[in-house]
C-alpha positions, 0 to 999 in steps of 0.5 A: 212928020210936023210936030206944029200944032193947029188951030181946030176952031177958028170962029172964035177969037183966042182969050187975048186975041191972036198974038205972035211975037216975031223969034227973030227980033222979040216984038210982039203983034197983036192982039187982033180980032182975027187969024187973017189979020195976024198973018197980014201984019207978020208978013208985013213985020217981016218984010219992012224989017228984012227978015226972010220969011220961013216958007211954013211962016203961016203954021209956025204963027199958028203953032206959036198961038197953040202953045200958049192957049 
């Protein structure tokens, strides 16, 4: 059983967008106006920066914006 958190609504952009900052190396991405942007520049972060991705990376974006809403 996952302890992630999830987004229950996703019509509506988060008070100061959506925003991940990478554990890895601290840089922060965002703020984006929406959730599929956000995932598009962390896996492109990750990638140029070979940093392997986590295979739930999507989720741990996702439980990272939960927290701090």
């Amino acid at each position: 059983m996952s302890n992630l958190q999830y987004l229950g609504i996703t019509d509506r952009v988060p008070k100061g967008g959506y925003t991940f900052t990478v554990p890895e190396n601290g840089y922060r991405l965002g703020p984006f106006h929406t959730l599929q942007e956000l995932h598009d520049k962390v896996e492109r972060h990750y990638v140029d920066n070979s940093i392997p991705l986590p295979d739930n990376w999507r989720e741990l974006v996702v439980d990272q914006l939960c927290q701090r809403l």
